[in-house]
VOMARKOL-992714 format. One record per residue (C-alpha): residue in three letters; residue number from 1; x, y, z. Coordinates in nm, 4 decimals, padded with zeros to 6 digits, always signed. Each point is the difference from the previous one (the first is absolute). Example, Ala and Ser with C-alpha at 12.3 -4.5 7.8 and 13.67 -1.06 7.14 Angstrom:
REM VOMARKOL-992714
[ala 1 [+01.2300 -00.4500 +00.7800]],
[ser 2 [+00.1370 +00.3440 -00.0660]],
END
This chain:
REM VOMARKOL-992714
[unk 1 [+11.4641 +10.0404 +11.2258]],
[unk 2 [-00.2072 +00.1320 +00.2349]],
[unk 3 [-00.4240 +00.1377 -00.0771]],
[unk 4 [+00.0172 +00.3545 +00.0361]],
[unk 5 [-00.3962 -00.0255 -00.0546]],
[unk 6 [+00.0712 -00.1071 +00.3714]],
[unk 7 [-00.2839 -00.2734 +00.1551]],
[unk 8 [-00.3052 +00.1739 +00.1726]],
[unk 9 [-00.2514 -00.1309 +00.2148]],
[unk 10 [-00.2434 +00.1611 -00.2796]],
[unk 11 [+00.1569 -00.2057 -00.2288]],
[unk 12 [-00.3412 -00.2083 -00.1310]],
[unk 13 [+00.1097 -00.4128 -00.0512]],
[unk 14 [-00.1070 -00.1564 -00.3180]],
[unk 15 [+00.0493 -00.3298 +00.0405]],
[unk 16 [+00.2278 -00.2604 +00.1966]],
[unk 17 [+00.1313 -00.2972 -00.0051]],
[unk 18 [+00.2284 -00.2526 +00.1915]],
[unk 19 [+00.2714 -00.2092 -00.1070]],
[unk 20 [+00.1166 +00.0861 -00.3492]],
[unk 21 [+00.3183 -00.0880 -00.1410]],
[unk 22 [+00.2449 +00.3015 +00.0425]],
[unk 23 [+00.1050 -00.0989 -00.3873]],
[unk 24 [-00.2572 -00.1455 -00.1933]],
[unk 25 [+00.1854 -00.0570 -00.3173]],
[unk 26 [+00.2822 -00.2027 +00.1639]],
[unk 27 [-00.0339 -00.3406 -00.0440]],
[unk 28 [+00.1687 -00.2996 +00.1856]],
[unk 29 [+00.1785 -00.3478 -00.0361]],
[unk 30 [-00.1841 -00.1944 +00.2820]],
[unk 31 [-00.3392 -00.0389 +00.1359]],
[unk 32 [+00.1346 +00.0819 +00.3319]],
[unk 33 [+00.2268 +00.3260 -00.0308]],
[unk 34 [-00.3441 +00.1260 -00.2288]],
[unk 35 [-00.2212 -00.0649 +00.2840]],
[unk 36 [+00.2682 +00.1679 +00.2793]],
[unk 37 [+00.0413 +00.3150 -00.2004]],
[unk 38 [-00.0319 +00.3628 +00.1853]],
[unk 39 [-00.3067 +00.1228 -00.0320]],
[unk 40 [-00.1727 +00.3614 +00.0735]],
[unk 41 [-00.3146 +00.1952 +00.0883]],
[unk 42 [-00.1989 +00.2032 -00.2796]],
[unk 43 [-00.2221 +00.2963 +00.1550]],
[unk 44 [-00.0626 +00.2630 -00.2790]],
[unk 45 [-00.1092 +00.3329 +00.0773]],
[unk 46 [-00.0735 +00.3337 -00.1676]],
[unk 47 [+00.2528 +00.2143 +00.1378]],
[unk 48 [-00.2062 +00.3192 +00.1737]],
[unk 49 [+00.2573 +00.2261 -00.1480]],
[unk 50 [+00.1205 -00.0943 -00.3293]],
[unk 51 [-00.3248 -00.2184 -00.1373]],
[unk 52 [+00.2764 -00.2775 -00.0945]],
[unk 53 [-00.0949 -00.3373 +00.0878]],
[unk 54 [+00.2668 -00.2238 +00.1382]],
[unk 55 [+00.0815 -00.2752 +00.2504]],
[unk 56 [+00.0173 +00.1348 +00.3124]],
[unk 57 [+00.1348 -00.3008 +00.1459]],
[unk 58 [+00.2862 -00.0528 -00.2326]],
[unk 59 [+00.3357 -00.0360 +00.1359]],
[unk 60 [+00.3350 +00.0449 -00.2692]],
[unk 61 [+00.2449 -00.1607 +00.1717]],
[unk 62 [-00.2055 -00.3429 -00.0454]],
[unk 63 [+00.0332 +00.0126 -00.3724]],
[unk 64 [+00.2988 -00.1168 -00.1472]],
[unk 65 [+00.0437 -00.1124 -00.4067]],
[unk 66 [+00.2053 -00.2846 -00.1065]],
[unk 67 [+00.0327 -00.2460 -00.2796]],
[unk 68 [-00.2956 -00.1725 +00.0840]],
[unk 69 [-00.2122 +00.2570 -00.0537]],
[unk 70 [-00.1561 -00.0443 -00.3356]],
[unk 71 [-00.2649 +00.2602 -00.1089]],
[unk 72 [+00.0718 +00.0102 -00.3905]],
[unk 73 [-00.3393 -00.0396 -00.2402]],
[unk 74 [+00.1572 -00.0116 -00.3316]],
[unk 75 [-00.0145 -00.3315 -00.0459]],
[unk 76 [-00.3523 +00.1065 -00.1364]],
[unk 77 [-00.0216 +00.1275 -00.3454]],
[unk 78 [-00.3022 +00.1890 +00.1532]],
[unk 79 [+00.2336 +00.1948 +00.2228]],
[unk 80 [+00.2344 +00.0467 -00.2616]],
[unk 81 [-00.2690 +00.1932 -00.2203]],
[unk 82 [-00.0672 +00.1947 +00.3685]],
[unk 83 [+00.3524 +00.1387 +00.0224]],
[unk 84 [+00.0368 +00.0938 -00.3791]],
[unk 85 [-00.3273 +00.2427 +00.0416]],
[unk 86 [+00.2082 +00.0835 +00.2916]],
[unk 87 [+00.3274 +00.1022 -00.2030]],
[unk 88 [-00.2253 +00.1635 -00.2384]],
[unk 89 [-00.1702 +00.2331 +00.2686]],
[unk 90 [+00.3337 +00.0408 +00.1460]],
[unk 91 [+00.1196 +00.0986 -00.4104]],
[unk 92 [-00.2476 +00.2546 -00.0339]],
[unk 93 [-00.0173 +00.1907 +00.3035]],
[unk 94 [+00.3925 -00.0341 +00.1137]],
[unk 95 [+00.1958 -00.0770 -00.3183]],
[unk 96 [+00.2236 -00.2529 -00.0502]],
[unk 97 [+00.3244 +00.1613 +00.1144]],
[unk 98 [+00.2144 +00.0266 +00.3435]],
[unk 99 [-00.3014 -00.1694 +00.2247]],
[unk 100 [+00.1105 -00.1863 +00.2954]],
[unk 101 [-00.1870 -00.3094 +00.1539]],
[unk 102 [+00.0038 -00.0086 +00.4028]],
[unk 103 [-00.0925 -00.3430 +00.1246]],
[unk 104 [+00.0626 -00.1657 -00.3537]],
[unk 105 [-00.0333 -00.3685 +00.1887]],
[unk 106 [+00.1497 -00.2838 -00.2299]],
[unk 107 [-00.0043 +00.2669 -00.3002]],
[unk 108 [-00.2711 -00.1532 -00.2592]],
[unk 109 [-00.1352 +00.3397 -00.0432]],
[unk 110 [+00.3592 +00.1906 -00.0216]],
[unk 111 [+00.0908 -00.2408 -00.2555]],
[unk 112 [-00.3321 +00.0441 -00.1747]],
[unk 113 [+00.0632 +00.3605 -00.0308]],
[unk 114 [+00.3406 +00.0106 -00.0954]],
[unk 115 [-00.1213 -00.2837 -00.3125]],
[unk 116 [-00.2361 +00.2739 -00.0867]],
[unk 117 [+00.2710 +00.2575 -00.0295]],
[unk 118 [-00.0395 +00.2073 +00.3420]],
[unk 119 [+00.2886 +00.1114 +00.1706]],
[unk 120 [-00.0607 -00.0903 +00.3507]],
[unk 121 [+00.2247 -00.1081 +00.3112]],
[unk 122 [-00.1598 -00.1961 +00.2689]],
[unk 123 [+00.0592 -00.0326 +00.3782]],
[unk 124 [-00.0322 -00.2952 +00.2321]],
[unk 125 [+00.2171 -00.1132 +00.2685]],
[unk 126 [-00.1773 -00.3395 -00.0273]],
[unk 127 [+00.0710 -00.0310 -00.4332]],
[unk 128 [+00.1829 -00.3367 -00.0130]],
[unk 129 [+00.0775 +00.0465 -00.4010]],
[unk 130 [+00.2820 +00.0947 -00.1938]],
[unk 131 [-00.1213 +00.3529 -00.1941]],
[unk 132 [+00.2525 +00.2841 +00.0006]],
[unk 133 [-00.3355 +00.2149 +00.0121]],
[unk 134 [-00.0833 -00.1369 +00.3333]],
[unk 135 [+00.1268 +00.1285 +00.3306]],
[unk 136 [-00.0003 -00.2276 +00.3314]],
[unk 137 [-00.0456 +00.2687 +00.1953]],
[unk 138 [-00.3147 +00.2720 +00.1315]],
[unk 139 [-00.0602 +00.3025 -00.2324]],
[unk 140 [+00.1276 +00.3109 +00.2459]],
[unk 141 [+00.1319 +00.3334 +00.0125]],
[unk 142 [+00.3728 -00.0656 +00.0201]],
[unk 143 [-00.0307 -00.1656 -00.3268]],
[unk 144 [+00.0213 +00.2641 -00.2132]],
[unk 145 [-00.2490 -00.1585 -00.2435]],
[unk 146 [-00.2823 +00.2322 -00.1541]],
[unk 147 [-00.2298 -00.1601 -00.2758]],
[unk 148 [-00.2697 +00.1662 -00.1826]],
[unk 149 [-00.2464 -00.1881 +00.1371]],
[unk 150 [-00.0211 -00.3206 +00.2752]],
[unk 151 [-00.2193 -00.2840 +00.0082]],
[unk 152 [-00.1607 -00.1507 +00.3093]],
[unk 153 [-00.1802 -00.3394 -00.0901]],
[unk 154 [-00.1511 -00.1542 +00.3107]],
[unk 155 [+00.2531 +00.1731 +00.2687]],
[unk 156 [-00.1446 +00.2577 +00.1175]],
[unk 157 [-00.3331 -00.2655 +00.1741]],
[unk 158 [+00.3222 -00.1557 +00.2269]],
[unk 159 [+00.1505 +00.3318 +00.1282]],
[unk 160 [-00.1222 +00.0892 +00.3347]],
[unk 161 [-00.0255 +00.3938 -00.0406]],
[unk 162 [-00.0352 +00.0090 -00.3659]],
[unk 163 [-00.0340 +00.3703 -00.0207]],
[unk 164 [+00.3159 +00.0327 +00.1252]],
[unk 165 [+00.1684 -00.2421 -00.1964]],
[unk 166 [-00.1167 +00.2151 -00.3074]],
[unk 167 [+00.1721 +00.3215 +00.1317]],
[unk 168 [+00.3115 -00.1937 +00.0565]],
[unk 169 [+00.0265 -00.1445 -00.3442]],
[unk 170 [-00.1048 +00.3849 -00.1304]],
[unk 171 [+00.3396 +00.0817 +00.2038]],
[unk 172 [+00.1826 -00.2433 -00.1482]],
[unk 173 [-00.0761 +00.1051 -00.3254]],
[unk 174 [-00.0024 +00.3425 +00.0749]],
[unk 175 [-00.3319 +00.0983 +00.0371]],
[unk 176 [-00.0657 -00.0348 -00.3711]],
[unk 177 [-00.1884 -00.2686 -00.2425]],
[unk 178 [-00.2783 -00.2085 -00.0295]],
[unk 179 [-00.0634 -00.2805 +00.1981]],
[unk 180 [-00.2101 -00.3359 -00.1403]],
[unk 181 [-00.1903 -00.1323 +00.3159]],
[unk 182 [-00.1530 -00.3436 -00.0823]],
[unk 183 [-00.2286 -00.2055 +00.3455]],
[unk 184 [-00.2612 -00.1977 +00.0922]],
[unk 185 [-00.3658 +00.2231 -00.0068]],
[unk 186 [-00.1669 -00.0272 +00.3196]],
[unk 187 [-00.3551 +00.0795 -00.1112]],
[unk 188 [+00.0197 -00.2968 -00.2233]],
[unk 189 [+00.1003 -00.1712 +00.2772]],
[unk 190 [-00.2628 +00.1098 +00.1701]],
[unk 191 [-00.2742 -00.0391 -00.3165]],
[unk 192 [+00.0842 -00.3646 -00.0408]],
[unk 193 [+00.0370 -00.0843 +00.3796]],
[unk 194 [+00.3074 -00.1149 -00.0918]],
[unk 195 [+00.1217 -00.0936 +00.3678]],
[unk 196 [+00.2779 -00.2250 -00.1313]],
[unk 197 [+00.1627 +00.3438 -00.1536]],
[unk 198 [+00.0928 +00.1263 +00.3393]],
[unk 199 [+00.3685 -00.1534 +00.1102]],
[unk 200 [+00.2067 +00.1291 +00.3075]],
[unk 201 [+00.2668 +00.0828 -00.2664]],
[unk 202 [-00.2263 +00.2564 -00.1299]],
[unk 203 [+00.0111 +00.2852 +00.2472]],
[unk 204 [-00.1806 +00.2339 -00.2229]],
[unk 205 [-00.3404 +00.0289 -00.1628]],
[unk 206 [-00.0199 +00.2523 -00.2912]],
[unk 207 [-00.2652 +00.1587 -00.2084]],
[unk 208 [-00.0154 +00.2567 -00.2575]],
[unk 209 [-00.0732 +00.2696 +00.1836]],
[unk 210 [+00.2699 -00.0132 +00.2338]],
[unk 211 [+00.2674 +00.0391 -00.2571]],
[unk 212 [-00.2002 +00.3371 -00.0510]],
[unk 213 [+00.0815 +00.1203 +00.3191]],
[unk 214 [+00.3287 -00.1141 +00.0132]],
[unk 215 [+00.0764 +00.2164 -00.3496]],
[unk 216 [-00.0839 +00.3180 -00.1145]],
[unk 217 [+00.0563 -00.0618 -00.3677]],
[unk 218 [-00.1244 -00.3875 -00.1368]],
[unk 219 [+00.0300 -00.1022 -00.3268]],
[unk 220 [-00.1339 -00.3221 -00.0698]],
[unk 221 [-00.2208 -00.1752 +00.2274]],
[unk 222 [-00.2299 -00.3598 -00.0317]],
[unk 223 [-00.0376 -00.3202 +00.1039]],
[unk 224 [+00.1659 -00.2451 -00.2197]],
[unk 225 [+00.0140 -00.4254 -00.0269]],
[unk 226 [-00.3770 -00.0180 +00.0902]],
[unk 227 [-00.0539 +00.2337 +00.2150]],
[unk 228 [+00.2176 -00.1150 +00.2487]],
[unk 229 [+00.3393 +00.2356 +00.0050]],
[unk 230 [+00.0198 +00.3527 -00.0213]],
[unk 231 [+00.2006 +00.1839 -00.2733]],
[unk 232 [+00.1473 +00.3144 +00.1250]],
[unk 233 [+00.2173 +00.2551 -00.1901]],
[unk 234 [+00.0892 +00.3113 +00.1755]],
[unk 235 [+00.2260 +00.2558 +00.0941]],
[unk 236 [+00.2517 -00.0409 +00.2796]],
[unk 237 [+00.0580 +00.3809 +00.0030]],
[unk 238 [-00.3552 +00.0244 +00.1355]],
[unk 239 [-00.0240 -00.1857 +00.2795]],
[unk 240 [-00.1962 +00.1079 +00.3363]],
[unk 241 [-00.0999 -00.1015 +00.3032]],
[unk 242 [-00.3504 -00.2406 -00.0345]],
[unk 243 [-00.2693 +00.1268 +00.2130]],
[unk 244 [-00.3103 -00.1887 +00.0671]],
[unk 245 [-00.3048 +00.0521 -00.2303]],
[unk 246 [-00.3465 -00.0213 +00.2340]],
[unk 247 [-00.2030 -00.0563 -00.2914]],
[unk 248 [+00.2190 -00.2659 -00.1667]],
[unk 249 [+00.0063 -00.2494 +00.2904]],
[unk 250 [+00.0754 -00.3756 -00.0285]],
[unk 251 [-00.2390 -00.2456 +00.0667]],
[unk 252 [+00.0581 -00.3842 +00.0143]],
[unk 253 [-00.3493 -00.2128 -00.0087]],
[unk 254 [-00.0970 -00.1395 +00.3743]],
[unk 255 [+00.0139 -00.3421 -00.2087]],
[unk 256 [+00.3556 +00.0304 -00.0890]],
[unk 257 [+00.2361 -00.3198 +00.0687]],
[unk 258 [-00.2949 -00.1863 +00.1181]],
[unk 259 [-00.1542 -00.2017 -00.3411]],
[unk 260 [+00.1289 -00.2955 -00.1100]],
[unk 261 [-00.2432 -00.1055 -00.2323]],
[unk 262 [+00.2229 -00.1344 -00.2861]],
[unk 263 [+00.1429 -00.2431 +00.2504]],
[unk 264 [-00.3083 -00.0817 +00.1646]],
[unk 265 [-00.1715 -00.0805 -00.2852]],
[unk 266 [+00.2610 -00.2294 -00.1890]],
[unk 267 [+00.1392 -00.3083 +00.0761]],
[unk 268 [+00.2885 -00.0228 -00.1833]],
[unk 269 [+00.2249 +00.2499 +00.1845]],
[unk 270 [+00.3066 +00.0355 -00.2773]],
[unk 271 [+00.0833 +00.3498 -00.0635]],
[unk 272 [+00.2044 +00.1650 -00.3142]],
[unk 273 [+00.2694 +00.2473 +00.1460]],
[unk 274 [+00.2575 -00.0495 +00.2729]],
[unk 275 [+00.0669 +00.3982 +00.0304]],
[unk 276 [-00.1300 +00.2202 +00.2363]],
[unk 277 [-00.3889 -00.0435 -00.0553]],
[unk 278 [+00.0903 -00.4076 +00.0353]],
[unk 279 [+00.1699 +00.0543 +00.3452]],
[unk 280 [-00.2541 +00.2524 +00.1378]],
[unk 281 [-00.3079 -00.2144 -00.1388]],
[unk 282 [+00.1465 -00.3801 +00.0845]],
[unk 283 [+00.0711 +00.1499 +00.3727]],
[unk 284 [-00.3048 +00.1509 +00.1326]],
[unk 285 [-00.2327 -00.2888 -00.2266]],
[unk 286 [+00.1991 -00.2486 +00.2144]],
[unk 287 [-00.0636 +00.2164 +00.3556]],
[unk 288 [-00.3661 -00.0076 -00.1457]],
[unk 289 [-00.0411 -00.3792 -00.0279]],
[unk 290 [+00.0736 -00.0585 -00.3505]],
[unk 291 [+00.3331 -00.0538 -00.0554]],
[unk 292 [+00.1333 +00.0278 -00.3730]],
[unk 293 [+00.1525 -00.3386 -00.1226]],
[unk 294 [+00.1667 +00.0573 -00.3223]],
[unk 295 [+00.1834 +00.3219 -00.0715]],
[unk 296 [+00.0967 +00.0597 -00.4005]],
[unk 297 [+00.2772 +00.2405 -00.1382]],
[unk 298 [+00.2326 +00.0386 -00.3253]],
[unk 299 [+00.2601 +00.1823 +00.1491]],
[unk 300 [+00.2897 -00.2589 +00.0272]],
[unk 301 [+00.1695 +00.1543 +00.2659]],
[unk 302 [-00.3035 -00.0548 +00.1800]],
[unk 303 [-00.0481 -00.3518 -00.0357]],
[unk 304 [+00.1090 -00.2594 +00.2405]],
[unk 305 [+00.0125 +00.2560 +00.2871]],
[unk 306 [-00.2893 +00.0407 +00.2609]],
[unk 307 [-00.2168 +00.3173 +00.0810]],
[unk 308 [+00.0693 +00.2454 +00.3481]],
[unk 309 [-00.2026 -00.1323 +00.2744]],
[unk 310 [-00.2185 -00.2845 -00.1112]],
[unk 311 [+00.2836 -00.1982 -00.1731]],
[unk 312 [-00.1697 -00.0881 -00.2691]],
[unk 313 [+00.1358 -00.1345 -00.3653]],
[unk 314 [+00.0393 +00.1766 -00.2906]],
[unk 315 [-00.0236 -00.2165 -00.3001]],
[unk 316 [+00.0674 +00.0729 -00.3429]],
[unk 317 [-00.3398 -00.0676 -00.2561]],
[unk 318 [+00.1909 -00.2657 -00.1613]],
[unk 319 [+00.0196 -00.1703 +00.3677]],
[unk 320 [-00.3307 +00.1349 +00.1194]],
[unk 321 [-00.2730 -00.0651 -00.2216]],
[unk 322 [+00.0064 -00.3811 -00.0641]],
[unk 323 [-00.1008 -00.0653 +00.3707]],
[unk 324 [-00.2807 +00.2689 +00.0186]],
[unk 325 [-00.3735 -00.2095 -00.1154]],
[unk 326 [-00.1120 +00.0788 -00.3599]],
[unk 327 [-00.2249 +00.2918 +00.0409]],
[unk 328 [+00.1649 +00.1404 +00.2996]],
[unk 329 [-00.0300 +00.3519 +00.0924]],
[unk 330 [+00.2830 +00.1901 +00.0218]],
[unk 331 [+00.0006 +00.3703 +00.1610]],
[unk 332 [+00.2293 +00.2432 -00.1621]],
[unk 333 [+00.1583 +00.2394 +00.2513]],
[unk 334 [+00.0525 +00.2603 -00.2545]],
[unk 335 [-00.3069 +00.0179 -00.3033]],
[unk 336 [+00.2036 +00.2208 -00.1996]],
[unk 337 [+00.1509 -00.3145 -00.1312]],
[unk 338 [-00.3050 -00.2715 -00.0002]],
[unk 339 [+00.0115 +00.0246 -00.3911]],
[unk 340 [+00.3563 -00.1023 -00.0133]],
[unk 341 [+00.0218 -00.2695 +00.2707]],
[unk 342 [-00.3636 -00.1846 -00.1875]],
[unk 343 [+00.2242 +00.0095 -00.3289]],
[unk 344 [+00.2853 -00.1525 +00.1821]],
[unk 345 [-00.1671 -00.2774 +00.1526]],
[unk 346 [-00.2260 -00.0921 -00.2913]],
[unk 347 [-00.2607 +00.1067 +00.1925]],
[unk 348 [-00.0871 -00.2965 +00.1357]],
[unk 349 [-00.1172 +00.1658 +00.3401]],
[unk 350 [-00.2722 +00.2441 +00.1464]],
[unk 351 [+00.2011 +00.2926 +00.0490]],
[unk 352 [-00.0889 +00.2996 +00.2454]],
[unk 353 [+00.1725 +00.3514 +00.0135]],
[unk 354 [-00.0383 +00.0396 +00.4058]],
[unk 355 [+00.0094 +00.4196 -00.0454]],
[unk 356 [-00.3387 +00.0611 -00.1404]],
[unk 357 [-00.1288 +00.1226 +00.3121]],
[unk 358 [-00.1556 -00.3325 +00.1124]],
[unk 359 [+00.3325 -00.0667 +00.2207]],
END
């Protein structure tokens, strides 16, 4: 789909950066096909137009999904707890009846939902389970399919015009309901100069205040699972146009992408998380001069397999932490969970949550 917040030579740039792996989250079975995978450029700007934030370099016909891509966090009992406040938001400001997930991904959420006693359908043409509930298909007009309300957990950061993509989706359920709009919040991207949080897959940048200017009536609105995803409830009926806000620009620090303290100051390079952050963070430490050594994750499907671009290993803690030095430091891509990963390795190690700004 193509911007209609068309590129402008106004358009201010953000940031940039070379060489990213077009899919961050997929993971591979050799060294060698992890090292050759495509790869893209990031240049984010603030549009001059719409004030949305995006990558103005992205290209869609580079991204393609497949069963190697592997992006689910509920292994974590953390994350579990994150997407029953979640269902609960989604309870009190929606209801629990006809709701319809678009994008529902494997379907750990769908099938949270429908344990809880919602009434929800879900979407996804890449869904590889068995649930009646589940479509393998794109939510669209033709359908015929109206729910009471729809819920958008981290879609709406990969679609290229994603105003667009929310009038669409108010056509296909005609032009009525709520809509549940879960991403990634820029400004605490920003805040924490958390670098390793920008990905080519991620063509959009949100904050709050855009989802105000892309609705005329918002219900619920805050930043949820530490500050670092947005929680939007609104109502599709009231969509409009975004227009640019002169007093609410965006403003990235002059420092941004360019500290590597954590890995400059430890010597043990292991590092707790083999998702997004762990890509981002292991690749440009490495183009730095410090390449990471040890990479740590509990996600089984994970394990055994080798991250985008520098081809490293991704052991399981069981496999990883016997060879690591008593003492060692590891750095935790993702500090939301430093409390449970010191409990599950005895805490036996110096552990470091990477996103408290330091980074």
């Amino acid at each position: 789909m193509k911007r209609t917040d068309t590129p402008s030579p106004i358009n201010r740039v953000l940031y940039s950066q070379t060489g990213l792996p077009i899919l961050q989250n997929r993971v591979y079975d050799t060294p060698q096909e992890a090292i050759s995978c495509a790869t893209g450029e990031v240049v984010l700007v603030e549009n001059s137009k719409s004030g949305l934030v995006y990558n103005d370099a992205f290209r869609p016909e580079k991204i393609t999904y497949d069963a190697a891509y592997n992006n689910e966090q509920a292994n974590s009992s953390l994350f579990k707890q994150h997407l029953a406040e979640v269902a609960d938001i989604i309870g009190r400001t929606i209801g629990k009846e006809s709701l319809v997930e678009v994008g529902c991904g494997k379907g750990f959420f769908l099938e949270m939902l429908l344990s809880q006693g919602f009434e929800v359908d879900g979407f996804d043409p890449a869904y590889e389970g068995c649930n009646p509930n589940v479509r393998k298909e794109y939510f669209h007009p033709d359908l015929g399919f109206h729910g009471k309300g729809l819920i958008l957990r981290h879609v709406l950061e990969h679609i290229q015009d994603p105003y667009q993509f929310l009038c669409q989706l108010a056509l296909a359920n005609g032009e009525q309901g709520l809509v549940y709009i879960e991403v990634p919040c820029v400004d605490w991207i920003i805040d924490r100069n958390a670098w390793f949080d920008v990905f080519y897959e991620h063509v959009n940048y949100f904050r709050l205040s855009d989802f105000s200017r892309m609705f005329g009536r918002v219900l619920h609105a805050e930043r949820i699972f530490g500050g670092q995803y947005l929680s939007i409830v609104a109502d599709l009926a009231s969509l409009t146009p975004p227009q640019r806000d002169p007093f609410d620009v965006v403003q990235f620090p002059s420092s941004f992408g360019q500290n590597l303290d954590y890995v400059k100051d430890n010597k043990t390079l292991a590092i707790w998380g083999g998702g997004s952050k762990g890509v981002i963070f292991s690749l440009l430490s490495q183009r730095a001069g410090f390449p990471i050594r040890t990479v740590i994750d509990i996600n089984p499907a994970k394990q055994g397999k080798y991250l985008p671009v520098t081809g490293l290993s991704i052991q399981s803690p069981l496999q990883a932490l016997p060879s690591l030095p008593p003492g060692s430091t590891i750095l935790v891509m993702n500090s939301n969970y430093l409390e449970e990963i010191k409990q599950m390795s005895d805490k036996h190690f110096n552990f470091l949550g990477i996103d408290d700004g330091r980074s």
